[in-house]
ZAMARGU-4260 file (C-alpha; in steps of 0.2 Angstrom, whole numbers, plus 5000, padded with zeros to 4 digits):
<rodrens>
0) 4781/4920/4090 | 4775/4926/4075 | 4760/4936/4070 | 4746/4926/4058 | 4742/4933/4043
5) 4726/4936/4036 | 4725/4921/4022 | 4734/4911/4033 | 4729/4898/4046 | 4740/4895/4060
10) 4733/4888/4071 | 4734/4869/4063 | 4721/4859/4059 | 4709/4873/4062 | 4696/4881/4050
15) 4695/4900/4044 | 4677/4907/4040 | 4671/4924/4036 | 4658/4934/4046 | 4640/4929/4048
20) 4631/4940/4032 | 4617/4944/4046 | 4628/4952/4058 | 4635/4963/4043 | 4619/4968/4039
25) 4615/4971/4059 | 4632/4982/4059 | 4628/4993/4043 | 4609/4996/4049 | 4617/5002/4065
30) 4632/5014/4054 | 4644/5003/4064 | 4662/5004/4053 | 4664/4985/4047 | 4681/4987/4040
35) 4690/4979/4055 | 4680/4962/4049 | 4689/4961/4035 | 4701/4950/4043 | 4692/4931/4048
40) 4687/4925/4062 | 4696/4909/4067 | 4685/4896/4072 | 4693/4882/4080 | 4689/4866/4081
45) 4700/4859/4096 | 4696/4857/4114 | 4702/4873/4119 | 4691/4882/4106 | 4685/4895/4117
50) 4699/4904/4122 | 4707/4902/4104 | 4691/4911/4096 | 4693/4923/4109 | 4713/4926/4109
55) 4707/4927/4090 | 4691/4938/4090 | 4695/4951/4104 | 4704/4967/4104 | 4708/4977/4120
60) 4704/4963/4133 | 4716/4954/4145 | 4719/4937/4139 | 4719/4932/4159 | 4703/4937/4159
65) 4697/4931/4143 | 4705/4914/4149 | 4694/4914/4166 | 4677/4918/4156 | 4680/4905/4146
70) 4685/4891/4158 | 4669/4898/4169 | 4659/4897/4155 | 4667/4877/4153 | 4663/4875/4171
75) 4646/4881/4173 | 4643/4870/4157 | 4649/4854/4163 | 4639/4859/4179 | 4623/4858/4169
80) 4627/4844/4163 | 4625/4832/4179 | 4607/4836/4177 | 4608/4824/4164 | 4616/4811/4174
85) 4606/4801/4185 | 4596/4808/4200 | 4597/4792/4210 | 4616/4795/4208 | 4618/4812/4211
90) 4607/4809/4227 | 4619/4796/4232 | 4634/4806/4228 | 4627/4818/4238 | 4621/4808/4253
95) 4639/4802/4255 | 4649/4819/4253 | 4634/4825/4266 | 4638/4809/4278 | 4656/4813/4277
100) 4654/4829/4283 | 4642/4824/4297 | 4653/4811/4303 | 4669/4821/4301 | 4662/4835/4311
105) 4654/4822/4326 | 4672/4815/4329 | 4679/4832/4329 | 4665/4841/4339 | 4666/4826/4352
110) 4687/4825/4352 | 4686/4844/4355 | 4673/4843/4368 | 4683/4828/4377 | 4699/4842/4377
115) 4691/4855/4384 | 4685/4844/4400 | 4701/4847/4406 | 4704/4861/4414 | 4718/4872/4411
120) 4728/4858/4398 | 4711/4857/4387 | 4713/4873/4378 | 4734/4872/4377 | 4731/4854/4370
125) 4716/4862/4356 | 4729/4876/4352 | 4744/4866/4347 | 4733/4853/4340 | 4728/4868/4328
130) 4744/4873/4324 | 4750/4854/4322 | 4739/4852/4308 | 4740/4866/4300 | 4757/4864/4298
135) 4758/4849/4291 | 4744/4854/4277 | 4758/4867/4272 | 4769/4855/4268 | 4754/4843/4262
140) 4749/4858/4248 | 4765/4863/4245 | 4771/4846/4235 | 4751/4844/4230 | 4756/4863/4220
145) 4773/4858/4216 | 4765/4840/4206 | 4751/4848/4198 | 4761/4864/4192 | 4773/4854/4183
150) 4759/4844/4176 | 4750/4860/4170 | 4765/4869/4163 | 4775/4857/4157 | 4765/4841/4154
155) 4749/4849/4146 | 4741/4851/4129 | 4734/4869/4134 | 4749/4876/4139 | 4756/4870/4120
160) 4742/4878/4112 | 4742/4895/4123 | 4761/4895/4117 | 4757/4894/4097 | 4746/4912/4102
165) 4751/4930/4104 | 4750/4928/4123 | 4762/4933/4136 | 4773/4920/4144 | 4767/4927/4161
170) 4750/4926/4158 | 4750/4906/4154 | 4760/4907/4171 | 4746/4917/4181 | 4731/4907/4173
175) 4740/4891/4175 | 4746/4898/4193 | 4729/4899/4199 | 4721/4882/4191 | 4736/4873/4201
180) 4731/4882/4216 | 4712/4879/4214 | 4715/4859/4211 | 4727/4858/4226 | 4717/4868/4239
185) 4699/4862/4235 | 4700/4845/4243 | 4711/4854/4258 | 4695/4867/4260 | 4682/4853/4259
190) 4691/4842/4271 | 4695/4855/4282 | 4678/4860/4286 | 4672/4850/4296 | 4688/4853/4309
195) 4683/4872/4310 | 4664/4871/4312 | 4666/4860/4328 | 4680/4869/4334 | 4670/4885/4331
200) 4657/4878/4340 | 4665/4871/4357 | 4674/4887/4358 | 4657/4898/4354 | 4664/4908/4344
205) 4653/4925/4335 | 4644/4920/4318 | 4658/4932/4308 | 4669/4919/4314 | 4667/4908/4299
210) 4669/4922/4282 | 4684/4927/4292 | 4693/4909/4293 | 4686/4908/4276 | 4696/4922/4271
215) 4713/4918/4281 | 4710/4900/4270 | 4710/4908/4252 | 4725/4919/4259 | 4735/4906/4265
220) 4733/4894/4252 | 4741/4905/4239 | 4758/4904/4249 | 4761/4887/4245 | 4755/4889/4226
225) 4768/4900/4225 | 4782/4891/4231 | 4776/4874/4223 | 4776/4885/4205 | 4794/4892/4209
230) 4798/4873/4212 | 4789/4866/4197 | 4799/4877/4185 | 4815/4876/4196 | 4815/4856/4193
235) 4809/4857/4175 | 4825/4870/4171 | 4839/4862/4180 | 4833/4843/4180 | 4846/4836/4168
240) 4862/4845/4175 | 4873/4834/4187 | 4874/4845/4200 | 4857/4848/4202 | 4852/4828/4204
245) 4868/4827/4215 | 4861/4840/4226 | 4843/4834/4226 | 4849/4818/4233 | 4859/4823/4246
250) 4846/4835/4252 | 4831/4822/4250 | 4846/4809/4261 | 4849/4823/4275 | 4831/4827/4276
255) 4826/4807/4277 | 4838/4807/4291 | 4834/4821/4301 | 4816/4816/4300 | 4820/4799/4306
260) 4833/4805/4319 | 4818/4818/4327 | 4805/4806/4327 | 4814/4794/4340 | 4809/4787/4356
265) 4814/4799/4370 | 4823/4790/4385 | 4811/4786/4399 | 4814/4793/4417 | 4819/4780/4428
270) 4811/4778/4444 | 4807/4796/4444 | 4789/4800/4446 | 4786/4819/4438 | 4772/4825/4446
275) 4773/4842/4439 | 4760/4842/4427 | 4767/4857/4414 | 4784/4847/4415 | 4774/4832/4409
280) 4766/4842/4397 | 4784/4849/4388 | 4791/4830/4386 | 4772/4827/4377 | 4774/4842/4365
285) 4792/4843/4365 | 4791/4839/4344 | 4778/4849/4339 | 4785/4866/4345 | 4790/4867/4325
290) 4774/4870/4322 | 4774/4887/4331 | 4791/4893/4319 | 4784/4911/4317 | 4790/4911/4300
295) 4779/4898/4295 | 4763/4903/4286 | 4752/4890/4294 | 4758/4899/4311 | 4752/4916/4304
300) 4736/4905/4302 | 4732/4896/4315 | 4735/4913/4326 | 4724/4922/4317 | 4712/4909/4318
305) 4713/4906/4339 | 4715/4926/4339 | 4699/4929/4331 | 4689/4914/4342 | 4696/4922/4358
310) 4690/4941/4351 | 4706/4950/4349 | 4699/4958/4334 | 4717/4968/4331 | 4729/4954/4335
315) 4721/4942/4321 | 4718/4958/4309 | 4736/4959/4311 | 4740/4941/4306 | 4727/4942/4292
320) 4739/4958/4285 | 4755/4946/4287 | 4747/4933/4275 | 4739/4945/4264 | 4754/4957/4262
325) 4765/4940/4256 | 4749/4932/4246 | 4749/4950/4239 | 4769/4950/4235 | 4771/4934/4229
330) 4756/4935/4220 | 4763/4948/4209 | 4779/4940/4208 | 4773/4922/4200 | 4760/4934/4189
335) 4775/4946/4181 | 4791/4940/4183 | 4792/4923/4181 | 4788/4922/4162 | 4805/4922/4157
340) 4810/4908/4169 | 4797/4899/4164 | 4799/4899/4143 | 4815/4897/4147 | 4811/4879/4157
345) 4800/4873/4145 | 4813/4874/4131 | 4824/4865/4140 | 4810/4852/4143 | 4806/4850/4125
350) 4825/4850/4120 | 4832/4841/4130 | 4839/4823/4130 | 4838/4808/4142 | 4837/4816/4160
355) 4853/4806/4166 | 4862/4813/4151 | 4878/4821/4158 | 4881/4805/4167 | 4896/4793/4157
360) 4891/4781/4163 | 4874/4783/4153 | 4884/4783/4135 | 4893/4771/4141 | 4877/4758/4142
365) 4870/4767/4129 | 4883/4764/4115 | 4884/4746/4122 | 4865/4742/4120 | 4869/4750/4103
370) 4881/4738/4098 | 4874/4724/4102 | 4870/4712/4087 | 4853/4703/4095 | 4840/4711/4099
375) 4839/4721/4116 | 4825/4721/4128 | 4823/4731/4145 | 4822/4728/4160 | 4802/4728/4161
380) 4800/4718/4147 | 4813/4703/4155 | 4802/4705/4170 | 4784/4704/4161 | 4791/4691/4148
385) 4792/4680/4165 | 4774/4678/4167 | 4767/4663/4161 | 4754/4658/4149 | 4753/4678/4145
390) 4750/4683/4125 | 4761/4694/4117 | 4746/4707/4116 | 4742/4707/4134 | 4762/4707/4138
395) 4765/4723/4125 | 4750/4733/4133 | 4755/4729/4152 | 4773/4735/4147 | 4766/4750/4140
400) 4756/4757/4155 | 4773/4755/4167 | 4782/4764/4154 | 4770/4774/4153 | 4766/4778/4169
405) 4788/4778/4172 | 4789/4793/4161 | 4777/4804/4168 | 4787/4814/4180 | 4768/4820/4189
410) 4764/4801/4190 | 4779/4794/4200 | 4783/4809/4211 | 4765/4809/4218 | 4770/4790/4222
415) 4786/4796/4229 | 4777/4809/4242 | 4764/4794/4246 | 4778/4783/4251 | 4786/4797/4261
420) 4773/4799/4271 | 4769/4778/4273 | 4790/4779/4279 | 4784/4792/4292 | 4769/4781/4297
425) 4780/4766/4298 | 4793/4777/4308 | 4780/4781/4321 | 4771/4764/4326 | 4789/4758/4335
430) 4781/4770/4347 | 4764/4760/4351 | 4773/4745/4350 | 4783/4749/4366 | 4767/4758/4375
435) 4755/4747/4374 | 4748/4735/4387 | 4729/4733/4388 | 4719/4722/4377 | 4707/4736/4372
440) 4721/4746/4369 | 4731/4733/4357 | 4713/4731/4348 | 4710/4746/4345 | 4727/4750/4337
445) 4728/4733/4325 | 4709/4741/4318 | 4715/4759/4316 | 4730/4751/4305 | 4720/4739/4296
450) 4710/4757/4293 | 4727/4766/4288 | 4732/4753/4276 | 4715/4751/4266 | 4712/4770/4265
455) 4732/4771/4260 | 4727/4758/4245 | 4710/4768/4239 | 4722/4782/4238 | 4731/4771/4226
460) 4716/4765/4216 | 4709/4781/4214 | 4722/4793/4210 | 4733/4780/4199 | 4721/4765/4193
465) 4702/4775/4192 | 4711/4788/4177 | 4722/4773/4168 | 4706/4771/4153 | 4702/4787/4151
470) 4721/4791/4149 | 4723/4780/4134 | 4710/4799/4125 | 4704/4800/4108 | 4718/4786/4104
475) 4707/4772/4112 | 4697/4766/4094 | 4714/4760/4088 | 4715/4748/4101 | 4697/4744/4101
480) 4703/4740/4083 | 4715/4728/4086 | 4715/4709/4088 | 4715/4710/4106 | 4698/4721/4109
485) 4694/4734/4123 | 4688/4721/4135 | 4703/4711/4136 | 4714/4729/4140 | 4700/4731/4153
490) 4704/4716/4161 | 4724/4717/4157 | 4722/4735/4165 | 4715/4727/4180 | 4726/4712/4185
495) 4740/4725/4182 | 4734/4739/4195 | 4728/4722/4208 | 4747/4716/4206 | 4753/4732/4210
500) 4743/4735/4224 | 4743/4719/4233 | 4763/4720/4230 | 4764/4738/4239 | 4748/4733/4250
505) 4751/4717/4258 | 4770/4723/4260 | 4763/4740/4274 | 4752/4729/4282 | 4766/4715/4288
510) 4776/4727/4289 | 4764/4736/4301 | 4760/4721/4311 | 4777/4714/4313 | 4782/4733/4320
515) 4765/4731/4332 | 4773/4716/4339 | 4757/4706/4334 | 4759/4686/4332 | 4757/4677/4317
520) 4741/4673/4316 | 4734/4690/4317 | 4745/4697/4304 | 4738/4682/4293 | 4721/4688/4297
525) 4723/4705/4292 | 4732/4699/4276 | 4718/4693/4271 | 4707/4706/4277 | 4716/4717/4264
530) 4719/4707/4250 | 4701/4705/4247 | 4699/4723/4251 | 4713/4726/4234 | 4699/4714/4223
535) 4686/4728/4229 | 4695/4745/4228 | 4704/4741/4213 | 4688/4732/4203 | 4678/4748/4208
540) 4692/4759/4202 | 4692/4751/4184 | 4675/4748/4183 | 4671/4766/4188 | 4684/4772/4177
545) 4676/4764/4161 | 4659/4769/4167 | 4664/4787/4167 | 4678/4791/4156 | 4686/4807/4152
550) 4695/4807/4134 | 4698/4827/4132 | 4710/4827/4147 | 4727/4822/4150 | 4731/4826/4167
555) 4726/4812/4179 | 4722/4827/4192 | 4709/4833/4182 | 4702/4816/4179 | 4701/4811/4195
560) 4695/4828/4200 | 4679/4823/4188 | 4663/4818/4193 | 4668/4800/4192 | 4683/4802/4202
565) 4673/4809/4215 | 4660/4795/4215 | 4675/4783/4217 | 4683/4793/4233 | 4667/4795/4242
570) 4662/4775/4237 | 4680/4768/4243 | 4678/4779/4260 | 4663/4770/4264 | 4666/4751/4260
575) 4683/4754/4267 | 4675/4761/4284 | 4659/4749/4284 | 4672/4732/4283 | 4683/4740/4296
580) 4669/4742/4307 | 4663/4724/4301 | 4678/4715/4305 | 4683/4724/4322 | 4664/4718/4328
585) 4665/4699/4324 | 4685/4699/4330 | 4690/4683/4338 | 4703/4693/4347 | 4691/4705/4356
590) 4692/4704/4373 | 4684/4691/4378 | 4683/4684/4362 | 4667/4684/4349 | 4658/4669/4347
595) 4660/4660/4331 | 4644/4661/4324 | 4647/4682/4324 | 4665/4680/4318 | 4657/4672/4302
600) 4643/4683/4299 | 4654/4697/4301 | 4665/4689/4286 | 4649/4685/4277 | 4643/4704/4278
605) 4661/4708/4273 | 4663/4697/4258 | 4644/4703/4251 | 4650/4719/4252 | 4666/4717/4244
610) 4657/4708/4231 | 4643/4721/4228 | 4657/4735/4228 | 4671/4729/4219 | 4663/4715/4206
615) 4646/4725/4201 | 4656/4741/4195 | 4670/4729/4185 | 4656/4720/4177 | 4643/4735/4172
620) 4660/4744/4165 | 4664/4726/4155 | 4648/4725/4148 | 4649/4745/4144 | 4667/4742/4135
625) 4658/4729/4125 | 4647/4744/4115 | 4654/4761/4121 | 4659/4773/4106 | 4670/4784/4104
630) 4664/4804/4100 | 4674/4815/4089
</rodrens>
């Protein structure tokens, strides 16, 4: 990178101006040498201003620091800001995020206190639960990381700016580092919360309890920043070559496998009747003793978390020096070695071809597309142009969004690891299937799925659908521009994300019910039961989406990390769990069955809902797309 000069602008599109006459005169009335102002201060006039006017203006300073003061000065802005959104909404936002927590820490504090009943098998069952969990949140944070760092370092217009300046390769690494880890990790801390205060509670634990858990928590999440960096720049550098894709496969195959092959039903005992209660107890737990690996990070956590509770002080002091001695090491690492590896990824991002370029097979369909006469059309575009009765405007926009949405490698990997984890839920309900006897039982169990798959499609609407408008940035007054207006990509946008999701929705839940060995007519019922549910989440989503757009960013992380995104979550938590509660009340396959007249307010109650949820947000955002403006 090459040094600017002093009559040159480098940095593009911004503007050079001299120094404030006022401050010069300040400077000479205080003797202060000005001859170091002879060169001009840039003054940028892009989104990341602050840091290039700081990069630019400031001798001596870190640029990691100068980089967190700025983005905290950012923050604490947009913080101010709410105060001029609406108090009624910020109220309600904040009633919800309140009631979540309650709520979350009433089912906890109860499920702990119904453990601990039993004597002698409570507290072993509250201890593995711990480590269960905090197991499976490694793994959950460490491809949250591995996603968002590849977004942030390799899909992001900050990290292209930060390269045009004098800064060091490692420091974009460290500041981008510790922005992937903070996205990540907030939702796991806020989530988490409630799970530790009851636990905290039952066990009566001493007030400095709480700071210390606090502190294992910003330790611990580090570890999987770090390896989900390694991985981000590991897949960016080596993503075209053969080998590498070969490999990735066959690993992603052994590991599907393997999973599959673990979580199988154990052979039943015969007429054996074990009355040993630890042997029972070992068949129980038998496949969660993975979760107390010693090597594992979340075991060096959860230990130092029971350790701490049960008042060995040293014991937890020393798990508490495991984590910070690696958080410390690896810390360094990611912070000062890793530049290299990454500038040396990113070219290799920005130079290089198709992804599946070393493949013949490629040029071979490559060079025939290319010698063909007629004019040559995708596969997406054979598949949309089979819609009927839909314009050629509507058709070039939806084919657009999936191509868009195809090539963003953050986009489609987040969808690969939801649909990992819906694999391993599907997996696991053979197991109820073959348990399951009582009534209450079977009931219970249809409702908790019906639960599953709705929150499973709000995860959907608000991490994909909610950022699809403001995605579209500063580019959007072209569209509004053209012939087919901002209202009619509002609605195109919508019947595209309530496709997808009724495809992928409707699909899990007769998939679900067919594995639950539930008869025909309840899987219609819950078919329906979600499909209006998809009108609702994904209408909020858009509607909500329009109503609070972010142009300046484009990562969908961020977006949805926004205010907006936010309001969307907490909104879809609480129709999804109001309906559920609604439909399971006015069931006609309760036991002993609900009388009519309740099974039909209990679908009236559901249907205003829906309505008030899903069509008042789509409509109020319609009407706002009608008049909105765009800012500079």
């Amino acid at each position: 990178m090459s040094q600017c000069h002093k009559e040159t602008d480098c940095w593009g599109s911004n503007r050079v101006g001299k120094v404030p006459i006022g401050r010069l005169n300040r400077m000479a009335k205080r003797g202060v040498d000005n001859s170091s102002l002879e060169q001009p201060i840039l003054v940028p006039e892009t989104e990341s201003g602050a840091q290039a006017r700081l990069l630019g203006g400031s001798r001596g300073r870190s640029p990691l620091r100068l980089l967190l003061w700025a983005h905290l000065r950012q923050s604490w802005r947009r913080l101010r800001s709410l105060t001029e959104q609406s108090p009624l909404l910020i109220g309600l936002i904040a009633l919800f995020v309140g009631g979540y927590f309650w709520i979350a820490f009433w089912l906890f504090y109860h499920a702990f206190g119904f453990l601990s009943s039993f004597p002698g098998l409570g507290p072993l069952l509250s201890e593995r639960l711990l480590f269960i969990l905090f197991a499976f949140l490694f793994v959950l944070l460490l491809f949250s990381n591995l996603i968002i760092s590849y977004t942030n370092l390799f899909r992001n217009r900050e990290t292209t700016f930060l390269l045009s300046l004098p800064v060091p390769a490692e420091t974009i690494v460290s500041w981008k580092f510790l922005e992937s880890i903070l996205l990540a990790s907030w939702a796991f801390l806020f989530l988490i919360s409630p799970f530790l205060v009851a636990y905290g509670l039952v066990q009566s634990v001493p007030w400095h309890f709480y700071p210390m858990t606090l502190l294992f928590l910003g330790m611990f999440i580090v570890l999987p920043g770090v390896v989900g960096t390694w991985l981000a720049i590991l897949v960016a550098r080596y993503m075209d070559r053969r080998s590498f894709q070969i490999a990735a496969l066959t690993f992603g195959a052994i590991i599907l496998g393997g999973f599959a092959w673990w979580l199988r039903a154990e052979a039943g005992a015969g007429d054996d009747q074990e009355t040993r209660v630890l042997v029972i107890l070992d068949r129980l737990l038998a496949k969660t003793a993975f979760a107390q690996f010693p090597w594992l990070p979340s075991y060096w956590l959860a230990s130092g978390v029971l350790f701490w509770s049960e008042g060995a002080i040293r014991t937890a002091l020393f798990f508490s020096s495991v984590l910070l001695s690696y958080a410390l090491l690896f810390g360094w690492v990611v912070s000062t070695q890793m530049g290299t590896w990454f500038y040396s990824a990113i070219s290799e991002v920005h130079s290089r071809g198709h992804v599946l370029g070393r493949w013949q097979w490629f040029h071979n369909r490559q060079k025939a597309r290319s010698s063909a006469s007629d004019q040559v059309t995708g596969p997406v575009e054979r598949i949309i142009g089979w819609i009927p009765k839909l314009g050629r405007d509507v058709r070039a926009l939806v084919v657009k969004d999936i191509r868009l949405f195809w090539r963003d490698t953050s986009q489609w990997g987040q969808s690969l690891v939801l649909f990992g984890l819906l694999g391993v839920y599907i997996i696991n309900l053979r197991q109820f299937s073959q348990q399951l006897t009582q009534p209450f039982w079977v009931h219970l169990v249809a409702y908790l799925n019906l639960a599953a798959c709705s929150l499973n499609l709000a995860t959907l609407t608000t991490r994909f659908v909610y950022p699809q408008f403001s995605l579209e940035g500063k580019r959007l007054w072209i569209v509004g521009l053209a012939p087919l207006g901002l209202e009619r990509v509002v609605r195109a946008k919508f019947w595209l994300a309530l496709i997808a999701s009724l495809l992928i929705t409707l699909s899990l839940v007769t998939l679900s019910c067919v594995m639950l060995k539930m008869p025909f007519a309840r899987v219609l019922y819950f078919a329906g039961a979600v499909t209006v549910m998809c009108f609702t989440l994904t209408g909020m989503a858009v509607g909500l989406g329009v109503l609070y757009p972010n142009f300046k960013e484009d990562n969908p992380s961020k977006i949805v990390s926004g205010f907006g995104g936010t309001f969307c979550l907490v909104l879809s938590f609480v129709y999804i769990l109001s309906s559920v509660v609604l439909l399971a009340m006015g069931s006609p396959w309760e036991t002993g069955g609900s009388a009519a007249g309740l099974v039909a307010a209990s679908w009236g109650i559901f249907v205003t809902i829906s309505l008030a949820f899903g069509w008042v947000p789509l409509a109020i955002g319609l009407r706002r797309v009608r008049s909105i403006e765009m800012e500079g």
